[in-house]
KOLMAR-113361 format. One record per residue: x, y, z of N, C-alpha, C in turn. Coordinates in steps of 0.05 Angstrom, whole numbers, padded with zeros to 5 digits, always signed. Example, Ala and Ser with C-alpha at 12.3 -4.5 7.8 and 13.67 -1.06 7.14 Angstrom:
+00264-00114+00156+00246-00090+00156+00264-00066+00156/+00257-00045+00142+00273-00021+00143+00258+00001+00157/
# end
This chain:
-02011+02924+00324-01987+02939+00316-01976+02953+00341/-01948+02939+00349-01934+02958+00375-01919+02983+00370/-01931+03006+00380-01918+03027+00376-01901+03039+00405/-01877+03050+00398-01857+03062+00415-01875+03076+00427/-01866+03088+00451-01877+03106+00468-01871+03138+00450/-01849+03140+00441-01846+03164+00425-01862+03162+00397/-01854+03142+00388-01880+03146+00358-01905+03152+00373/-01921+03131+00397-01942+03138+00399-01942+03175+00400/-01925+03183+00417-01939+03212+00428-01933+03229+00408/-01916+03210+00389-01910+03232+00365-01938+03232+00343/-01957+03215+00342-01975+03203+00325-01997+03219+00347/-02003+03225+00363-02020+03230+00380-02017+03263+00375/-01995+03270+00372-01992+03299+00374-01997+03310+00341/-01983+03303+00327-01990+03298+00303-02021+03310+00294/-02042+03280+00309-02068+03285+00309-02084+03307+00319/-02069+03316+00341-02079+03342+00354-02078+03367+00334/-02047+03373+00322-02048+03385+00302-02061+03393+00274/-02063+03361+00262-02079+03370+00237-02102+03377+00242/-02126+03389+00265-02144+03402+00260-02139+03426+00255/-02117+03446+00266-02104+03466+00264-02094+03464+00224/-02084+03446+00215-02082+03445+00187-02107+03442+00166/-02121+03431+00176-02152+03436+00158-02146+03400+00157/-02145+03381+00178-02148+03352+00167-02158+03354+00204/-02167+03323+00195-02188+03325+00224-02163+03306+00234/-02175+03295+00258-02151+03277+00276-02143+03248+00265/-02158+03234+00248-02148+03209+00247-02137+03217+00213/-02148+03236+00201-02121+03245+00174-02088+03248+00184/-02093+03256+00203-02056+03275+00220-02053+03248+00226/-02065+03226+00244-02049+03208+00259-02049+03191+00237/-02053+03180+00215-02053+03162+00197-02024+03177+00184/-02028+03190+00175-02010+03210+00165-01982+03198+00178/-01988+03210+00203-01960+03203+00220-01948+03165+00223/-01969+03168+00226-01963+03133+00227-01949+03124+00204/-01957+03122+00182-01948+03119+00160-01922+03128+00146/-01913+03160+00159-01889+03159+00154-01866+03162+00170/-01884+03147+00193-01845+03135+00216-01855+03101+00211/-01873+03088+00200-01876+03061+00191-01851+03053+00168/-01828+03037+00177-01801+03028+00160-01812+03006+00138/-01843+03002+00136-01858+02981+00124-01885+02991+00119/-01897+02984+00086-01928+02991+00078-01944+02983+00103/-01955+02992+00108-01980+02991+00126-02012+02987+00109/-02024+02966+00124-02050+02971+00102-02072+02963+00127/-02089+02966+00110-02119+02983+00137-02124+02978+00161/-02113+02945+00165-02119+02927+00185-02098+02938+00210/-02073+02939+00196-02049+02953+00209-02050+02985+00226/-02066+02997+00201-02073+03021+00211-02093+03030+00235/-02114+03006+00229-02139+03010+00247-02129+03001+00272/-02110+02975+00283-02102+02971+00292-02086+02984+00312/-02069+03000+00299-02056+03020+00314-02065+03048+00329/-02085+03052+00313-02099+03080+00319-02123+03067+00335/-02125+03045+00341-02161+03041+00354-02179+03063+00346/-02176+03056+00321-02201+03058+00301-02217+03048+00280/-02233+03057+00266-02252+03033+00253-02241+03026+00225/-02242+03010+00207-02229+03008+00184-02238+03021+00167/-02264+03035+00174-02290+03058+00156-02269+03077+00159/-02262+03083+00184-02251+03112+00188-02220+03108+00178/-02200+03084+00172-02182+03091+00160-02177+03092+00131/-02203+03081+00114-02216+03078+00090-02223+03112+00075/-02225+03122+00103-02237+03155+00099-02222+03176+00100/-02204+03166+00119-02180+03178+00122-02153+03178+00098/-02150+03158+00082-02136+03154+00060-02149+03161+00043/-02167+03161+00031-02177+03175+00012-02176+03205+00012/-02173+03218+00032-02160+03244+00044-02137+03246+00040/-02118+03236+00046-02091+03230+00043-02086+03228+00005/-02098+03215+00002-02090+03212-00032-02099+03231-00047/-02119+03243-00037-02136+03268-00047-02106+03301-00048/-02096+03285-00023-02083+03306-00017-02043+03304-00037/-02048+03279-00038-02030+03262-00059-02003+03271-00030/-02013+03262-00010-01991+03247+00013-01974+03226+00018/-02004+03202+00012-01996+03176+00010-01999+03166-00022/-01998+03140-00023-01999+03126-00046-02000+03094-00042/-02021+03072-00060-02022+03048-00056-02000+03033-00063/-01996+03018-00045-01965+03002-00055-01982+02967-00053/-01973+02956-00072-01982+02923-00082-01954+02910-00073/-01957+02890-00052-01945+02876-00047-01946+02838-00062/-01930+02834-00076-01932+02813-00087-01947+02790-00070/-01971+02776-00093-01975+02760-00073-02003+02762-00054/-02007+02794-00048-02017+02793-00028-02040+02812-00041/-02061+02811-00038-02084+02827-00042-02092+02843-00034/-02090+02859-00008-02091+02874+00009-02075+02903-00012/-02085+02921+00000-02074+02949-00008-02056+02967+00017/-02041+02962+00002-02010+02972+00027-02021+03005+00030/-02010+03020+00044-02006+03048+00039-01974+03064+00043/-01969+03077+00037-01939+03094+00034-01938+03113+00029/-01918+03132+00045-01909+03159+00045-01909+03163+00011/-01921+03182+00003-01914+03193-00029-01886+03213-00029/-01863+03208-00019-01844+03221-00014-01825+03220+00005/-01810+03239+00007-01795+03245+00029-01806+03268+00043/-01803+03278+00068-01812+03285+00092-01808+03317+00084/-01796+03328+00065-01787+03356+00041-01811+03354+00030/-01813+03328+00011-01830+03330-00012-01861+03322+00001/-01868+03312+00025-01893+03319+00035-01901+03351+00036/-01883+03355+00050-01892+03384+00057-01891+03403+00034/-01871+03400+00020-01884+03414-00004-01901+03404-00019/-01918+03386-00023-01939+03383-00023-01965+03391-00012/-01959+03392+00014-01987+03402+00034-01977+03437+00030/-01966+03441+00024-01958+03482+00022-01979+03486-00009/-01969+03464-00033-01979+03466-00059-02012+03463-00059/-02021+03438-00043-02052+03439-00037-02063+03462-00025/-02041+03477-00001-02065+03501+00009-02055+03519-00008/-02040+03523-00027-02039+03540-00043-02066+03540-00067/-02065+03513-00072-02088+03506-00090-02115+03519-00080/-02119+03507-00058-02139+03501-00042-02153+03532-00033/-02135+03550-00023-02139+03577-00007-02121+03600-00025/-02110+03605-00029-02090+03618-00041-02099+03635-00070/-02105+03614-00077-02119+03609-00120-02146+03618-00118/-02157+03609-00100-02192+03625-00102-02187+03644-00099/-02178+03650-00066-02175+03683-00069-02167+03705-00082/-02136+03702-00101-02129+03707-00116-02149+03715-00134/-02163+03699-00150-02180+03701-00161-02209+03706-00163/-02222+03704-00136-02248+03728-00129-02231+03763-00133/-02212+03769-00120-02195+03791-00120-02192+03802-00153/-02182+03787-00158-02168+03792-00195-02203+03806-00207/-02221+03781-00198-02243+03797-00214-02260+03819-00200/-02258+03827-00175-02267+03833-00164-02258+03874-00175/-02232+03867-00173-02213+03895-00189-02217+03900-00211/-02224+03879-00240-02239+03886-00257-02264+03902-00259/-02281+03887-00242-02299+03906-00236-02312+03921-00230/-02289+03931-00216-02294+03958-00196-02293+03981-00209/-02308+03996-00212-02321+04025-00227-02322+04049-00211/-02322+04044-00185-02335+04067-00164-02317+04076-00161/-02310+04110-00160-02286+04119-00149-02293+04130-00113/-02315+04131-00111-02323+04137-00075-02321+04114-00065/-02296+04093-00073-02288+04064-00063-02257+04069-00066/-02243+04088-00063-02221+04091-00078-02198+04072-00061/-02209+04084-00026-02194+04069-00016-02195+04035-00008/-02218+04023-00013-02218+03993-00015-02207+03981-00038/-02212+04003-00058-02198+03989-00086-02164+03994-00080/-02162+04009-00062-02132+04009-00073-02116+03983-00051/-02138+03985-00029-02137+03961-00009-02124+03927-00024/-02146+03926-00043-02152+03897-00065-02125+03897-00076/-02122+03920-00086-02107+03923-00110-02078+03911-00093/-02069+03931-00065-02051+03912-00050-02051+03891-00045/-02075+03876-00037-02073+03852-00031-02072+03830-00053/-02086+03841-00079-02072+03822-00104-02037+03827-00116/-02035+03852-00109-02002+03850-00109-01985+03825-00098/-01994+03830-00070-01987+03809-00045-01979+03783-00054/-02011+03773-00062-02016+03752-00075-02003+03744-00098/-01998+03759-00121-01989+03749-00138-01958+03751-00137/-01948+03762-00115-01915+03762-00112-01911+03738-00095/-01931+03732-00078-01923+03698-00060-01928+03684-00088/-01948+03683-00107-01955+03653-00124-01936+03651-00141/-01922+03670-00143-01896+03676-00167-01874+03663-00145/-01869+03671-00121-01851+03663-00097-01855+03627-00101/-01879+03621-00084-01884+03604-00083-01873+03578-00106/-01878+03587-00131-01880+03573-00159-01846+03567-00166/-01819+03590-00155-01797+03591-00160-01794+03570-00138/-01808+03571-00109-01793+03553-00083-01805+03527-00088/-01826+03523-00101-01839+03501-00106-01818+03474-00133/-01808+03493-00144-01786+03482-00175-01756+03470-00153/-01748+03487-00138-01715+03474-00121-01722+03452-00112/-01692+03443-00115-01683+03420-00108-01693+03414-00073/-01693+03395-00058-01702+03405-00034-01671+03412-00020/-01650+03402-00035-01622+03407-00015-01625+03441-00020/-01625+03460-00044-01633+03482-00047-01642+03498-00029/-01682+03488-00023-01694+03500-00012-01687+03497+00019/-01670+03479+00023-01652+03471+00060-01626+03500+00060/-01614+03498+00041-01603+03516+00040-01616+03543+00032/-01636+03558+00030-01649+03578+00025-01663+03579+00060/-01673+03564+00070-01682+03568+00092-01668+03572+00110/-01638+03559+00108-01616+03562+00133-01606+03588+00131/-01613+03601+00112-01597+03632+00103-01619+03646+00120/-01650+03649+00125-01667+03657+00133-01661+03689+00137/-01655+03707+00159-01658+03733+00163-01636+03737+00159/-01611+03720+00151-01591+03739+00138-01595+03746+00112/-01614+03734+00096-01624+03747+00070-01635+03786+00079/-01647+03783+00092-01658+03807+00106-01644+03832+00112/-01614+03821+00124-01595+03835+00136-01584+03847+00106/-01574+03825+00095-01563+03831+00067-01580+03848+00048/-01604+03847+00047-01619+03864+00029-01621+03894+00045/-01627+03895+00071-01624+03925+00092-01597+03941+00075/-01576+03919+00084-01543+03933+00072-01550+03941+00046/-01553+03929+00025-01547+03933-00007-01567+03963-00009/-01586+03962+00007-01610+03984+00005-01597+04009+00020/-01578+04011+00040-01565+04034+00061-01540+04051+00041/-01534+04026+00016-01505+04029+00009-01519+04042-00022/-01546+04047-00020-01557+04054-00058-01549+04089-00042/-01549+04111-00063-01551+04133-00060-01575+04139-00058/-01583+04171-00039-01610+04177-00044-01629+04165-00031/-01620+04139-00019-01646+04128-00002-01636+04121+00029/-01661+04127+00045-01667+04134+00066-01668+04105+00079/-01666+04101+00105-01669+04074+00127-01697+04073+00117/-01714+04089+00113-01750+04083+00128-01759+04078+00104/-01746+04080+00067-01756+04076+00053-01745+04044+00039/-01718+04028+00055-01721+04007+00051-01727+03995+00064/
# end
């Protein structure tokens, strides 16, 4: 499989990255490969390109699907198991946001939740009230999360391009209430 000099270093970099994401290096470069590939790719293709083993791109997609990234595509005819982007390049990533939400997000949430149940001690007043913030936190991103997770992705393009003028705008509406101070919005 001949790859551009820019796919390569884009597939290379890629790989460097997903250790930083919680995927090891040939998850990221499979990953990448697969979605600047204008055509299913299947193992031989993949191993091929990455000079790697067909074990390790066998291991690597099952990662990928786990993570519901990719998906098997059947080419008429042919026996082999294609692989393909499960999306558009929006709907990946909201995907990999929904898995570490799954993944990190939801446990903690929930060691926390019970953790505040059963807390009894009041010579803990200030760690409980610590928890108690940080399940606030928590359950205002999973509620966040759950509304940004529903938009359209032209929506959520347009919600991101607004970025810190949301910020500016909420400072104003908060300067223009009566009674309240700069330091209390």
């Amino acid at each position: 499989m001949q790859m551009s000099a820019e796919t390569e270093t884009f597939v290379v970099h890629f790989g460097e990255m997903a250790s930083r994401w919680g995927f090891n290096r040939t998850v990221g470069q499979m990953l990448a490969l697969i979605v600047l590939s204008e055509k299913p790719l299947n193992a031989d293709d993949i191993a091929q390109g990455l000079n790697v083993s067909r074990g390790n791109v066998s291991m690597a997609a099952k990662e990928l699907q786990s993570w519901r990234l990719i998906r098997v595509h059947r080419e008429p005819g042919d026996r082999k198991d294609y692989l393909v982007a499960n999306g558009s390049i929006w709907e990946l990533a909201q995907q990999v946001m929904a898995e570490r939400k799954k993944r990190e997000v939801d446990p903690t949430l929930s060691v926390v939740r019970g953790l505040l149940m059963d807390f009894d001690d009041s010579d803990h007043s200030h760690a409980r009230a610590q928890m108690q913030e940080m399940n606030d936190l928590l359950e205002l991103f999973t509620h966040w999360f759950d509304d940004v997770q529903n938009m359209k992705p032209d929506h959520l393009k347009a919600l991101m391009k607004m970025g810190a003028g949301v910020g500016r705008v909420l400072e104003m509406t908060s300067r223009l209430k009566p009674g309240k101070k700069d330091e209390e919005a």
